[in-house]
C-alpha positions in Angstrom: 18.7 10.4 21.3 16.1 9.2 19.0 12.8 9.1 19.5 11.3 5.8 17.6 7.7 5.1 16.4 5.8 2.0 15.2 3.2 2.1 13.5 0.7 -1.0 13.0 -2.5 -0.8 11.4 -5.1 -3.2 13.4 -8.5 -4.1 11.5 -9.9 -7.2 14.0 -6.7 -8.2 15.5 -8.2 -9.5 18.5 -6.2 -13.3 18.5 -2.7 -12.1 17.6 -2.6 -8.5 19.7 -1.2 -10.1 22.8 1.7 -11.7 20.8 2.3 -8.7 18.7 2.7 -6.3 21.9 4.7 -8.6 23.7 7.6 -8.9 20.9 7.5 -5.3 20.0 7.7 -4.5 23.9 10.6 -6.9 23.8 12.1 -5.1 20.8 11.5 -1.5 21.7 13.2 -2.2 25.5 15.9 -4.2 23.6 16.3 -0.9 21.4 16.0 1.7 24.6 18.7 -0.3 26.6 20.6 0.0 23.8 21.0 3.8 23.8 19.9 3.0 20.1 16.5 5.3 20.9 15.1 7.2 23.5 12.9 6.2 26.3 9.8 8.2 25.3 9.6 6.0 21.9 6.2 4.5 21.1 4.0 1.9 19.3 0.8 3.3 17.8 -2.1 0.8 17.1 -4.6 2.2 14.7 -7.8 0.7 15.1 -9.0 0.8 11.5 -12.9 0.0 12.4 -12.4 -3.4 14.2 -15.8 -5.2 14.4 -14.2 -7.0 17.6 -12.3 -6.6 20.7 -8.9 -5.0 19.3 -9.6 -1.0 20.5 -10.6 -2.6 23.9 -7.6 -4.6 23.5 -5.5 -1.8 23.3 -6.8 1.0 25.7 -5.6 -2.1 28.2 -2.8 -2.0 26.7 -1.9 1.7 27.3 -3.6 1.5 30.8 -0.5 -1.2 31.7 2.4 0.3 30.0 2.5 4.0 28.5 4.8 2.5 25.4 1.2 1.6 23.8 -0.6 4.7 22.5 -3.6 3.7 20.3 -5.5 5.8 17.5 -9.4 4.9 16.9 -10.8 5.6 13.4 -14.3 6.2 12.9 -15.1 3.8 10.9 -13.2 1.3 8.8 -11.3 3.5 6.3 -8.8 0.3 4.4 -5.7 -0.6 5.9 -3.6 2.0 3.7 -5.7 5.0 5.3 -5.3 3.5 8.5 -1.8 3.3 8.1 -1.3 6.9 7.1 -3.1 8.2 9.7 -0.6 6.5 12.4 2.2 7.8 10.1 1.1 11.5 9.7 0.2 11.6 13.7 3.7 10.1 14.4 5.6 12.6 12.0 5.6 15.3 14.2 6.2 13.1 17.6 9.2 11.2 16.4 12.8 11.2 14.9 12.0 7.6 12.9 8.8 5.7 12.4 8.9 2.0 11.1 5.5 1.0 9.6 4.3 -2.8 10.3 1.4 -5.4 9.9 -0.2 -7.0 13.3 0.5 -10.5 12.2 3.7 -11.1 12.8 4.0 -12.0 9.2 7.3 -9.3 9.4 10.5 -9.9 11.3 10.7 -7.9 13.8 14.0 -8.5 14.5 15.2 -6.9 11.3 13.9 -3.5 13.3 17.5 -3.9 14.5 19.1 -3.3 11.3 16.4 -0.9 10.2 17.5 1.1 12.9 21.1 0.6 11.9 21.0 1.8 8.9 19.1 5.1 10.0 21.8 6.1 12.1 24.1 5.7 9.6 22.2 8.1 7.5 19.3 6.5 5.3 15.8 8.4 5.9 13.8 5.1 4.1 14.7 1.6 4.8 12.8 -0.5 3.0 11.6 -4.3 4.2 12.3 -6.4 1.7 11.4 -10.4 1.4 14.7 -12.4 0.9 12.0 -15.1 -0.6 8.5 -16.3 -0.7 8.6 -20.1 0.5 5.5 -19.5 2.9 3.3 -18.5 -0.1 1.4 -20.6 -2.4 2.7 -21.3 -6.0 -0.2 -18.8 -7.1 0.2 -15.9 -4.5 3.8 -16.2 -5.5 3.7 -16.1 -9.1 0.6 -13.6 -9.2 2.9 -11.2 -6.3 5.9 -11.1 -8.8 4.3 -10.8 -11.7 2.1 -7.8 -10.5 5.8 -6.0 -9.2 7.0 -6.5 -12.8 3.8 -5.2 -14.5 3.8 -1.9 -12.5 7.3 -1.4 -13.0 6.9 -1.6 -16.6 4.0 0.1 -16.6 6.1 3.4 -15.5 5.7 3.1 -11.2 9.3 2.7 -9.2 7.9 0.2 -6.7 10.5 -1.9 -4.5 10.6 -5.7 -5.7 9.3 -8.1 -3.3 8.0 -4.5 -0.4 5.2 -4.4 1.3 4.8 -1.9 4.0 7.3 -2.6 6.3 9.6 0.5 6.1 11.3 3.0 8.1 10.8 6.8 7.3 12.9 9.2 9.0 11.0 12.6 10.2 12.1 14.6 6.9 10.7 11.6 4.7 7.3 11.8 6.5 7.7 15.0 6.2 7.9 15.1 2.4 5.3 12.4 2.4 3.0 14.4 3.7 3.1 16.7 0.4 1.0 14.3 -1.2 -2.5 14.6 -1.0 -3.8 11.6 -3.1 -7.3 10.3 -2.3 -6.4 7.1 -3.6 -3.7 6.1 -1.6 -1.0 3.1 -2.8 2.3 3.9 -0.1 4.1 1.3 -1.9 4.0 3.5 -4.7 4.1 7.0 -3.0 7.0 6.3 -0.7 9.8 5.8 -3.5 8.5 9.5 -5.0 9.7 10.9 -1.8 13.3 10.4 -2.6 16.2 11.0 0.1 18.5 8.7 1.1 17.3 4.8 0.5 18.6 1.4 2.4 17.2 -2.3 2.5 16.7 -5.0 4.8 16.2 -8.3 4.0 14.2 -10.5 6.1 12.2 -14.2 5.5 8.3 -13.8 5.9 7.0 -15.8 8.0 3.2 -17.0 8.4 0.7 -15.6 10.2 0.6 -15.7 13.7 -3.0 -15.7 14.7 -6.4 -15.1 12.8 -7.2 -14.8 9.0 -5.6 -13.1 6.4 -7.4 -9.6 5.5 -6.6 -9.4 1.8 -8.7 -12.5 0.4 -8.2 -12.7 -3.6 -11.2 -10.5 -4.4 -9.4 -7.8 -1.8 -6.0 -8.6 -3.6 -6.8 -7.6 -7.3 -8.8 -4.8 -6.3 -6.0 -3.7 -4.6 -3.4 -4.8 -7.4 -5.3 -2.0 -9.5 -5.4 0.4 -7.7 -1.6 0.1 -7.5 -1.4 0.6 -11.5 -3.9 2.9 -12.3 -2.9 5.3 -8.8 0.3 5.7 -10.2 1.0 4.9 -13.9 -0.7 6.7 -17.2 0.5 3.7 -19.6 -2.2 2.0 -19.9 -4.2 4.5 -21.5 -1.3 4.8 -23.9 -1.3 1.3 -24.7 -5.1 1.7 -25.2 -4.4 4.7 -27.9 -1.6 2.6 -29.2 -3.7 -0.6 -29.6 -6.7 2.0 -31.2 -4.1 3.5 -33.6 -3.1 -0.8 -34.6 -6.7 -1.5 -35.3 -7.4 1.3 -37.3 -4.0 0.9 -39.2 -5.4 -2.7 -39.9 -8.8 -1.6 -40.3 -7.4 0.6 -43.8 -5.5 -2.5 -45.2 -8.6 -4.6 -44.8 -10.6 -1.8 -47.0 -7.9 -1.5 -49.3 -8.0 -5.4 -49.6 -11.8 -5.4 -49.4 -12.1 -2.6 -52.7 -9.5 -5.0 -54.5 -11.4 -7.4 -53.9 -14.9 -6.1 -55.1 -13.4 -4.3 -58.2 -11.9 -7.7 -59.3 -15.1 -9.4 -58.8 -14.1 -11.8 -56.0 -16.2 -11.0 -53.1 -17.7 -13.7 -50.8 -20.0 -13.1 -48.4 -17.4 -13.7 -44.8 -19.8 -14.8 -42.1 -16.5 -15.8 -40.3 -14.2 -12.8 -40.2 -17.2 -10.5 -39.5 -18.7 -12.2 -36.5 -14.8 -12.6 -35.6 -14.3 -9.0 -35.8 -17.2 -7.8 -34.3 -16.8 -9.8 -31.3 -13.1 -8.7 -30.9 -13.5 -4.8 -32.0 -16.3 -5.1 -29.2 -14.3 -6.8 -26.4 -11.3 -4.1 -26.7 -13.8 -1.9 -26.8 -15.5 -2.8 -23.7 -11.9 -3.1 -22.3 -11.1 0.7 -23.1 -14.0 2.0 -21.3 -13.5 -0.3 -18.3 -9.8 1.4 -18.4 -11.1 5.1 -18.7 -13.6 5.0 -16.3 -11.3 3.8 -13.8 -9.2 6.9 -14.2 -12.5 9.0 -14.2 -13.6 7.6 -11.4 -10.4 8.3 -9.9 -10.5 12.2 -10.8 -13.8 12.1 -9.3 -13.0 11.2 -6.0 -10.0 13.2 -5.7 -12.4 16.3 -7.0 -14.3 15.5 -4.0 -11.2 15.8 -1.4 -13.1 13.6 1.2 -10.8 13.1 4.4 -8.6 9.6 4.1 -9.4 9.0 7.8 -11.1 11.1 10.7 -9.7 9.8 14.3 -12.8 8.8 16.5 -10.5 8.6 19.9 -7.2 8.4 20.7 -4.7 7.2 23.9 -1.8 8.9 24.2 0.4 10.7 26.9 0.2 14.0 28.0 3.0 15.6 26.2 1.4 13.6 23.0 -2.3 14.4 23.2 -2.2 18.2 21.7 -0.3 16.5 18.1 -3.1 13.4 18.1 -6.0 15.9 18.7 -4.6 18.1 15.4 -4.6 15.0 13.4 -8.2 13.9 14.1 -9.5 15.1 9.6 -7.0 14.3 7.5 
């Protein structure tokens, strides 16, 4: 029988924990009477530097019931870190791991056809919003614009997919090959291949506590997303350079006609004009490039994406969390 893992990422979690555990305790004993997965499945809660009571929260949780393990990160390392970590620790526990927020914002009871489809074959099932009726007009239009931009900037990200996925062993497995610094799953995932499925599921809104991707959090994140896994923008960059300086030798051209037929003005216009807009691309280039280099730099560096501070687990689990601790 299989042996199911979930995987939640916690990063001050305090007000919605109780909630979360109870429906995923509901769902996992659902699944176990089942015979859809074995007894010994799990749910891993990775404290991802919680500033409150969430690791607290769940060492009580394991104390009552051994389906709770928990993993403790030194320090707050960003949710897709934290999210790795439980993956990587739960690749070489389980036959299936399905990869959730804490807030409830997922339907949980689309684990059911997750699950499904697994057994019938498919190593990644991806979460997919039906629609996106609890988000503002903004979120929504800036969510599906940004899936269309890095698409056509050259990524194969799922439309409308967070991170609420299964992975089969082999896909963690084969996820685990990558050894990207700067991490974007939503990206990474697809490159792993294998056999693919979808669920569809409404999003609902959050349970309990505040959202941790404020706007700020959001485009920072958005970027990373493009320049992670797409080239093409410093193509466009070379393309728009090659443009310019196309138009720059028709302007001389038209410039020497100009002077050798005696009708030069002084233009106070076009040259402030172009000045200010051969500058502004300019500083736009750079800003492009150096997020790149600063990109090679830090994967240069190979820093660990999380170290594991503690850890609760069972007996039989402890030796494969303790080997985990640096990655």
């Amino acid at each position: 029988m299989n042996r199911l893992f979930c995987v939640i990422p916690c990063y001050n979690e305090e007000a919605v924990l109780p909630e979360t555990s109870r429906r995923l305790q509901n769902k996992m004993e659902s699944l176990i009477k089942s015979g859809k997965i074995s007894e010994d499945s799990r749910v891993i809660f990775v404290n991802d530097g919680s500033k409150d009571n969430t690791w607290n929260m769940i060492s009580e949780l394991h104390d009552k019931n051994p389906l709770f393990q928990g993993i403790n990160l030194s320090k707050n390392m960003g949710h897709q870190n934290a999210l790795l970590a439980g993956l990587m620790t739960a690749k070489d526990l389980c036959d299936a791991a399905i990869s959730m927020d804490a807030d409830l914002q997922d339907d949980i009871d689309a684990i059911d056809e997750m699950v499904e489809k697994f057994l019938a074959g498919a190593d990644v099932v991806y979460g997919v919003r039906s629609k996106r009726t609890t988000d503002t007009f903004f979120k929504r239009f800036t969510a599906e614009s940004y899936y269309k931009l890095v698409n056509a900037l050259g990524a194969k990200t799922v439309y409308n997919h967070a991170d609420y996925r299964l992975m089969s062993r082999r896909a963690l497995l084969g996820l685990s090959e990558f050894g990207e610094v700067n991490l974007f799953l939503r990206g990474i995932v697809p490159m792993v291949g294998y056999n693919v499925d979808y669920v569809y599921y409404e999003r609902a809104e959050r349970f309990a506590g505040e959202s941790k991707y404020p706007l700020k959090k959001m485009l920072s994140f958005a970027i990373e997303g493009i320049t992670s896994l797409s080239t093409k923008p410093i193509k466009i960059i070379t393309g728009l350079g090659m443009f310019i300086f196309f138009v720059s030798i028709v302007v001389l051209i038209y410039s020497l006609i100009r002077h050798f037929t005696g009708n030069t003005i002084p233009g106070w216009t076009t040259t402030v004009l172009s000045v200010w807009a051969i500058g502004g691309l300019i500083m736009i280039s750079l800003g492009v490039i150096g997020e790149y280099i600063g990109k090679i730099y830090l994967e240069t560096k190979n820093r660990p994406r999380f170290i594991i501070e503690s850890y609760i687990a069972d007996e039989n689990d402890e030796a494969v969390f303790k080997k985990n601790e640096h990655r």
